[in-house]
C-alpha positions, 0 to 999 in steps of 0.5 A: 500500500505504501511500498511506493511512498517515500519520507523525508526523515522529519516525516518519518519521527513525524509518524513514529511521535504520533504513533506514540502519541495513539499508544498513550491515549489508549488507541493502540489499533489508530497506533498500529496503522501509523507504525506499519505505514512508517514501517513499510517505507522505513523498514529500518527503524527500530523505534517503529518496531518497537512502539508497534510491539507495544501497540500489538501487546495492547491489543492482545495481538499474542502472535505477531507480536512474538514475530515481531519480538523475534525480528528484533533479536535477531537484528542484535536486541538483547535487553531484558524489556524486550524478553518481557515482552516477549514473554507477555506476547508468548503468553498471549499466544497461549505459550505459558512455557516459553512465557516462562521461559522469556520471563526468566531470561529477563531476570537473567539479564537484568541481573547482570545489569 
């Protein structure tokens, strides 16, 4: 829908803020449609997957959030708010061992901290 739009990097913190902005006014679904269309012409953002996890979370959107989660891993992230929300979106997903198994990591992670 997107694919052919660019954005000027003021237009993409633009996105993101408002975006941010949906989250905290209790609107994760208006948040997520802001996000994916930042997403989708700057697939690199790392601040845009990440308020697009909390948006799915809030929407109790187990399974893409656990891609997602994974996603970011896989690109180096390693701290342990990101297992905590792994572990949440595990838990939506109906996965309570690998919930266990992400909260855990988190404790181990933030004991090294």
């Amino acid at each position: 829908r997107y694919e052919s739009m660019t954005l000027k990097p003021t237009q993409q913190r633009l996105l993101l803020m408002l975006g941010w902005l949906h989250l905290q006014c209790g609107q994760p679904r208006r948040a997520q449609v802001l996000l994916e269309a930042l997403l989708s012409v700057a697939p690199e953002r790392r601040d845009g997957r990440r308020a697009l996890l909390l948006a799915l979370l809030q929407q109790g959107l187990g399974e893409p959030a656990v891609r997602l989660c994974r996603q970011l891993q896989e690109d180096g992230e390693e701290e342990p708010g990101l297992w905590l929300c792994l572990s949440r979106a595990e838990q939506l997903a109906g996965r309570l061992d690998a919930a266990r198994a992400a909260h855990a990591r988190a404790l181990e992670l933030e004991a090294r901290e």
